[in-house]
C-alpha positions in Angstrom: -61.9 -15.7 1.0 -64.3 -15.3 -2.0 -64.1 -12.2 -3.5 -67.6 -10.1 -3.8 -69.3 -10.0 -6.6 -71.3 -7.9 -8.8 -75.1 -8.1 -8.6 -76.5 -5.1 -9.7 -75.9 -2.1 -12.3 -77.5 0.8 -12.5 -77.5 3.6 -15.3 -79.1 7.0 -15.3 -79.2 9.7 -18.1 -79.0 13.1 -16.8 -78.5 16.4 -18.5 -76.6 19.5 -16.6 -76.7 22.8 -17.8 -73.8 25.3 -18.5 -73.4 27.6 -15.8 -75.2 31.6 -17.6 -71.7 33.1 -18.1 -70.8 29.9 -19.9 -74.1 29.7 -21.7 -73.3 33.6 -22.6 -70.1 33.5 -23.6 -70.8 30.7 -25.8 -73.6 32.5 -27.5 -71.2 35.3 -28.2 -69.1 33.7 -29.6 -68.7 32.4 -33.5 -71.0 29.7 -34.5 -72.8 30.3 -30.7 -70.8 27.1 -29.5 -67.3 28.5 -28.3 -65.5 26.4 -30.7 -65.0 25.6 -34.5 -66.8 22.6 -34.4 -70.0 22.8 -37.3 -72.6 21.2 -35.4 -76.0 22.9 -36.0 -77.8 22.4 -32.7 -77.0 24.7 -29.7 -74.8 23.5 -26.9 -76.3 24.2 -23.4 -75.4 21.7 -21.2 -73.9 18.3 -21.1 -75.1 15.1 -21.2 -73.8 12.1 -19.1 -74.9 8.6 -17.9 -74.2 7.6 -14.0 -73.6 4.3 -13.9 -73.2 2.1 -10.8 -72.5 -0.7 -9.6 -73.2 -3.2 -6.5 -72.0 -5.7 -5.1 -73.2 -8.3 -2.9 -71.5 -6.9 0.4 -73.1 -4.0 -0.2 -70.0 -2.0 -1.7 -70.9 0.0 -4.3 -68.8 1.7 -7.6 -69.4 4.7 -9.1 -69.0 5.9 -12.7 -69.6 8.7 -15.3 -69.7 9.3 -19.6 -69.7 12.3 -21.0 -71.6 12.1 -24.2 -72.8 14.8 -27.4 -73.6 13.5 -30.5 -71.2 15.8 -32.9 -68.4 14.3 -31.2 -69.2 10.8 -29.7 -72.1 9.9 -31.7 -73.9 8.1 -29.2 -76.8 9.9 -27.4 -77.6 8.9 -23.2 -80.4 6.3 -24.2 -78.0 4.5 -26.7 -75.2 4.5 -24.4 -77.4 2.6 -21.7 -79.3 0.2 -23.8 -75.9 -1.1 -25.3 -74.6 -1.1 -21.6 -77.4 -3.1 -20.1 -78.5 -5.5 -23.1 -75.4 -6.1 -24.5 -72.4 -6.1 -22.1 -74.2 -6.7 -18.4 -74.7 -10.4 -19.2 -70.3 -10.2 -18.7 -70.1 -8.1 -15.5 -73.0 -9.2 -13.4 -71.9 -12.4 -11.1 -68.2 -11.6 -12.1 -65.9 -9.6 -9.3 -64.5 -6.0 -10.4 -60.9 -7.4 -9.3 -61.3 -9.1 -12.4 -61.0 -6.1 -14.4 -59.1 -6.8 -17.7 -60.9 -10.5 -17.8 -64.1 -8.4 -18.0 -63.2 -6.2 -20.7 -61.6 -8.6 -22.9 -64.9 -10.5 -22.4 -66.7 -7.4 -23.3 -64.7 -6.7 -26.2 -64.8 -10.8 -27.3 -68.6 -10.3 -27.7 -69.5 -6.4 -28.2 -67.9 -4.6 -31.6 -66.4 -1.1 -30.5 -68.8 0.4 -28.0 -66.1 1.7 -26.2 -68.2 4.6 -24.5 -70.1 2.0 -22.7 -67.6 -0.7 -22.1 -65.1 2.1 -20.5 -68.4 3.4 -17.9 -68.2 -0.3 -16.5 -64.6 -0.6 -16.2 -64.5 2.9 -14.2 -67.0 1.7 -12.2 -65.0 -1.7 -11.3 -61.9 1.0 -9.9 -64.2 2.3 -7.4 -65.9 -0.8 -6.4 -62.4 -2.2 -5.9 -61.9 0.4 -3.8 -64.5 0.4 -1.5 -64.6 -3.0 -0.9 -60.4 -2.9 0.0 -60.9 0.8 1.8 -58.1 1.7 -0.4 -57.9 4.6 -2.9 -58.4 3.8 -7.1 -54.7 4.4 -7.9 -53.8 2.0 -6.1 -55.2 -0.7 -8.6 -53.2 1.5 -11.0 -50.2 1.4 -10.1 -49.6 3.5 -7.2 -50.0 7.2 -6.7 -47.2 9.1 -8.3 -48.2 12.7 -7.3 -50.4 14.4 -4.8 -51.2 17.2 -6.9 -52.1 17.5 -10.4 -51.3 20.8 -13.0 -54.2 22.6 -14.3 -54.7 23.6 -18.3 -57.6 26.7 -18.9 -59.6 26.2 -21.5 -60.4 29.3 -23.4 -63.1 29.8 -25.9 -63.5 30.9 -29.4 -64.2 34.6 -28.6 -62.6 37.9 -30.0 -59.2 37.6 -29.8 -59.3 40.5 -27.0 -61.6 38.6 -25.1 -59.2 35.3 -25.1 -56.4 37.3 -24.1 -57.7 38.7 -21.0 -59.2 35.4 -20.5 -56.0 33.8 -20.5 -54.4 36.6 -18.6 -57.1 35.9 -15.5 -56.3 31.8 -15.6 -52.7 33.2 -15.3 -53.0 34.9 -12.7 -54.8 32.8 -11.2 -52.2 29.7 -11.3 -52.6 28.2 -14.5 -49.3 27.2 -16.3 -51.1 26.2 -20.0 -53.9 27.3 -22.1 -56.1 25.3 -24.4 -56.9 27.8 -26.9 -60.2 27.2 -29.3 -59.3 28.2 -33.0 -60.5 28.0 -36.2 -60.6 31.6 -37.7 -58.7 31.4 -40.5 -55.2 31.4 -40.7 -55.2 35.7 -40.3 -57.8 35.5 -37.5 -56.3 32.3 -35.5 -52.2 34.1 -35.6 -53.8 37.4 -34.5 -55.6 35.5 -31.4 -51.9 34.1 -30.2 -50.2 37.4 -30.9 -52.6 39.1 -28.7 -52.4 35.7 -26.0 -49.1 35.7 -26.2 -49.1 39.4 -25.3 -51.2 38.9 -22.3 -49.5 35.9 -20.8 -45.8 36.1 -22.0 -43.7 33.5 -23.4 -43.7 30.7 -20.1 -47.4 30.0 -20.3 -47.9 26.6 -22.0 -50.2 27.0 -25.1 -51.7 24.0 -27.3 -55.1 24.2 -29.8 -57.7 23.2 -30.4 -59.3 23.5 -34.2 -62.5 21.2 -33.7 -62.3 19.8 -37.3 -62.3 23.3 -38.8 -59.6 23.3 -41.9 -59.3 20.8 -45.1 -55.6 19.5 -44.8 -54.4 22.1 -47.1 -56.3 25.0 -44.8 -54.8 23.2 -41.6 -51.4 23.5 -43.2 -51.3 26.4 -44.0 -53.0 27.4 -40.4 -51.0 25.9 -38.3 -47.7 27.3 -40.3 -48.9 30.9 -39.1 -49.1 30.0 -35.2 -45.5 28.1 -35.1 -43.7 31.4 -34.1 -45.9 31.7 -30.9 -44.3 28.1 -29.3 -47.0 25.6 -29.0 -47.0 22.1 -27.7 -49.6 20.5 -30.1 -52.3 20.7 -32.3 -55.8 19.0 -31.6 -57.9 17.9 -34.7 -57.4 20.4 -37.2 -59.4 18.7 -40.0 -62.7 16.2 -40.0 -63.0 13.2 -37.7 -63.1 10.5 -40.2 -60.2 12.3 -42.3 -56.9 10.4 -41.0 -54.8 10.6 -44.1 -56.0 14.1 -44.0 -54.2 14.2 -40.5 -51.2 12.5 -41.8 -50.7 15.0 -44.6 -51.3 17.5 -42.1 -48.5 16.0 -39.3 -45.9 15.8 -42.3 -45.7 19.0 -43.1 -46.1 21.1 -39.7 -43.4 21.0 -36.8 -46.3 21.4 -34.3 -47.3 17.6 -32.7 -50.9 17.1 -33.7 -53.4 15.4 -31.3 -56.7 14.0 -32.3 -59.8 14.1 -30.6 -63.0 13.6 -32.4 -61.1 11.1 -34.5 -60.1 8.6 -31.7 -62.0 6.5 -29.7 -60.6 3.0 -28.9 -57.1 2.0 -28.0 -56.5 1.0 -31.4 -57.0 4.2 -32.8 -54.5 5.5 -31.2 -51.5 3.1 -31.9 -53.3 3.6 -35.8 -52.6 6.9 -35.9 -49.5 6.9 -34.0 -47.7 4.2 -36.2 -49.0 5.8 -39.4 -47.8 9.2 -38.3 -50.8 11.4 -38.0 -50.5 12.3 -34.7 -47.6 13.2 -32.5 -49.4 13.6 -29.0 -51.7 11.1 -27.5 -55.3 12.5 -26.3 -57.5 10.6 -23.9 -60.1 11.2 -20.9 -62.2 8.5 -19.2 -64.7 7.5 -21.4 -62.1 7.3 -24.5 -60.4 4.6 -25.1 -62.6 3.1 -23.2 -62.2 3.6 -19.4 -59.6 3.1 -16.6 -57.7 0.2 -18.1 -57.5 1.3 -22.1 -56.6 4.7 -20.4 -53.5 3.7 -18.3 -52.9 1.1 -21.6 -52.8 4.1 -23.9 -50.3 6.3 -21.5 -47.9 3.1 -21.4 -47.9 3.1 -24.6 -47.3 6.6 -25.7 -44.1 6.4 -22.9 -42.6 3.8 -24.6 -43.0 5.4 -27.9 -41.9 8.6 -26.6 -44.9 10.6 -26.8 -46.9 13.0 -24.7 -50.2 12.7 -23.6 -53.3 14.9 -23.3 -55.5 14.2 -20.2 -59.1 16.3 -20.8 -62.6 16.6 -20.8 -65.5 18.5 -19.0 -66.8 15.7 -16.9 -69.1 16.1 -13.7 -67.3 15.4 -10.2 -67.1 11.5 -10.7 -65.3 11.6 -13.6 -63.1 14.7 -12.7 -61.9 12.3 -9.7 -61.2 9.1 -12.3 -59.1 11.6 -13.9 -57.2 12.7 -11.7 -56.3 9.2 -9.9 -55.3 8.4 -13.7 -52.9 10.7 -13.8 -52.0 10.5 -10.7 -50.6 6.8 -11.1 -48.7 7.7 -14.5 -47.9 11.6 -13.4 -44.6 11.1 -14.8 -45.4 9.9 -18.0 -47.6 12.4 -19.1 -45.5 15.5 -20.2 -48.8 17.7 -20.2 -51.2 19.2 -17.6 -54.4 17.9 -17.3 -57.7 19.5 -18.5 -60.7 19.3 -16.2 -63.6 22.3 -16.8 -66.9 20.9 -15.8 -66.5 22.7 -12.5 -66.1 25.9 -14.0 -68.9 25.2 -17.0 -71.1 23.1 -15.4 -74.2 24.1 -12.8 -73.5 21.3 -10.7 -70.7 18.8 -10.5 -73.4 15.9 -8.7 -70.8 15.3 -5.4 -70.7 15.8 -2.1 -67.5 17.7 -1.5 -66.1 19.3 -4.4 -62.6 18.5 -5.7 -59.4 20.9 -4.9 -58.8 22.9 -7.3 -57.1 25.8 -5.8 -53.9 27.5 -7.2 -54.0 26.1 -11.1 -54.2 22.7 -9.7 -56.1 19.4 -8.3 -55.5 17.6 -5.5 -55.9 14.2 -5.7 -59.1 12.7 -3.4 -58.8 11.2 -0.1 -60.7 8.3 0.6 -61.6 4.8 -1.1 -62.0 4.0 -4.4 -62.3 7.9 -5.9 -62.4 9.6 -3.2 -66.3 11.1 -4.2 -69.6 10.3 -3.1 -72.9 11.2 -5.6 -75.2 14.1 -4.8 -78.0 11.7 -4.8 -80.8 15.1 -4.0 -78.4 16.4 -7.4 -78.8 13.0 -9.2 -82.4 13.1 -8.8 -82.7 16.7 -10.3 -80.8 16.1 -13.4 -82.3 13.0 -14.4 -83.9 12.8 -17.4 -85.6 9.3 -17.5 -85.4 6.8 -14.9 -82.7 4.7 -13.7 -82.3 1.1 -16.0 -81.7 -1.3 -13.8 -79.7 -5.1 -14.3 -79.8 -7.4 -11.6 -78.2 -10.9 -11.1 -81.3 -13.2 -11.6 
């Protein structure tokens, strides 16, 4: 039997806002964005593409990207007009079984792009899904746990105000922060004395600098927080600086991770192999969808290295996530990171994801286990949906 094909893709920018306490603890905060990061413009919401595609049973696949410019450096519009210009003409008449033959076509005739390429190959999971009526992991391996663990994500506040923010996640499940820094070596200790006051000595705590320090700055930073027991150390100097990070790694005993520095899957083994980072960081638009993601986690288990699942997607994306970590639960070595629900207005589902207890539940149901909030979809749009179909 012929497999189905793909006949159509859809793409459609939307913008969600922050929820107001989001929106007002942000504005409190230093900088007015929660977080080190020096970007100029205020943060209010996020900005994503839906993609979708279709086949021609009928069977359609869902996808989401997560895109701001200080970090990915690709706006909505650029992330769709590279999607249906450049790479459509290698999914459109091809079947989304055919996955890894798709991207290495992709990547044969598309530089980088990863962003884009990895909202296609999401999509592909789904539609593989639907048109089997079998759930996403099971393209990726198998489901290796029902039930996911939960990081918190706290914001750069007062140091008061993270602690008692850390102390409610606590208490209400959560096993591991994600603490925002950047303070200065004084200010960033004297936010994990008072966490560490709050929460004890079993929470799990890792950081988060958002290119903050020069390398020497970093050093010295990351020195001051050693005594407080933390499992790694996301991008503590610029983006583009990786022997910066390689200085850094060598002279810390904290594993760094690098975010804002790493998009594709060879980035990663890069700064692996050259010893800059310690602890692998992905989510499902970097390195570039389902396949570079499961890719990347095989590759930090056979190196021996622990990996970072985390973003702030929308209800789509939450669910790629968690099927993701699903199928390599026991590689992993972290708890995952998902905070759109709590930052986010709306997450553009139907039935929201289970997130009771410091933990997700993986979806039931084909493909991911979601269906779009097309009245939602609608609402957040901010220019119409592009369309590519098979001529």
């Amino acid at each position: 039997m012929k497999s189905p094909r793909i006949v159509r893709i859809e793409l459609t920018p939307l913008h969600v806002p922050f929820r107001p306490a989001v929106r007002e603890a942000m504005a409190g905060s230093s900088g007015g964005l929660g977080m080190a990061i020096p970007a100029e413009e205020p943060w209010l919401g996020g900005d994503f593409v839906i993609g979708r595609l279709t086949a021609d049973d009928g069977s359609q696949g869902l996808a989401e990207a997560f895109v701001w410019l200080p970090e990915t450096g690709t706006s909505p519009a650029q992330l769709i007009e590279t999607a249906a210009d450049a790479l459509a003409p290698y999914v459109i008449g091809q079947s989304p079984f055919d996955v890894v033959r798709l991207g290495r076509r992709m990547d044969d005739n598309v530089a980088r792009s990863d962003i884009a390429k990895g909202l296609l190959d999401m999509a592909c999971y789904d539609l593989m899904g639907r048109i089997t009526g079998r759930p996403a992991h099971d393209f990726m391996g198998g489901r290796g746990a029902d039930a996911l663990p939960l990081a918190a994500l706290i914001p750069l506040m007062p140091a008061a105000d993270m602690a008692e923010m850390s102390a409610a996640f606590v208490s209400a499940g959560s096993g591991t922060l994600r603490l925002k820094l950047g303070m200065g070596e004084q200010g960033d200790r004297a936010i994990l004395a008072a966490v560490r006051e709050a929460v004890g000595q079993a929470v799990r705590v890792r950081v988060d600098y958002n290119q903050a320090y020069t390398p020497d700055c970093a050093v010295r930073a990351i020195r001051a927080i050693e005594p407080f027991g933390i499992d790694c150390a996301e991008q503590p100097v610029r983006a583009g600086d990786t022997l910066g990070m390689v200085r850094v790694q060598q002279r810390v005993g904290i594993p760094l991770m690098a975010h804002e520095g790493c998009f594709s899957l060879q980035d990663i083994v890069t700064l692996v192999e050259i010893g800059a980072v310690e602890v692998i960081g992905i989510n499902t638009e970097r390195p570039g969808g389902v396949t570079q993601a499961l890719r990347a986690i095989d590759y930090a288990s056979r190196r021996g290295l622990g990996v970072v699942l985390h973003n702030q997607p929308l209800g789509i994306a939450s669910a790629v996530q968690v099927h993701v970590a699903a199928a390599r639960a026991a590689e992993l070595g972290h708890a995952i990171e998902l905070f759109g629900h709590i930052m986010l207005e709306d997450d553009l589902i139907e039935e929201p994801l289970d997130y009771s207890g410091g933990q997700v539940r993986v979806p039931k149901g084909p493909g991911f286990g979601v269906s779009l909030d097309e009245e939602a979809l609608a609402r957040y749009a901010t220019a119409p949906t592009r369309v590519v179909e098979s001529s």
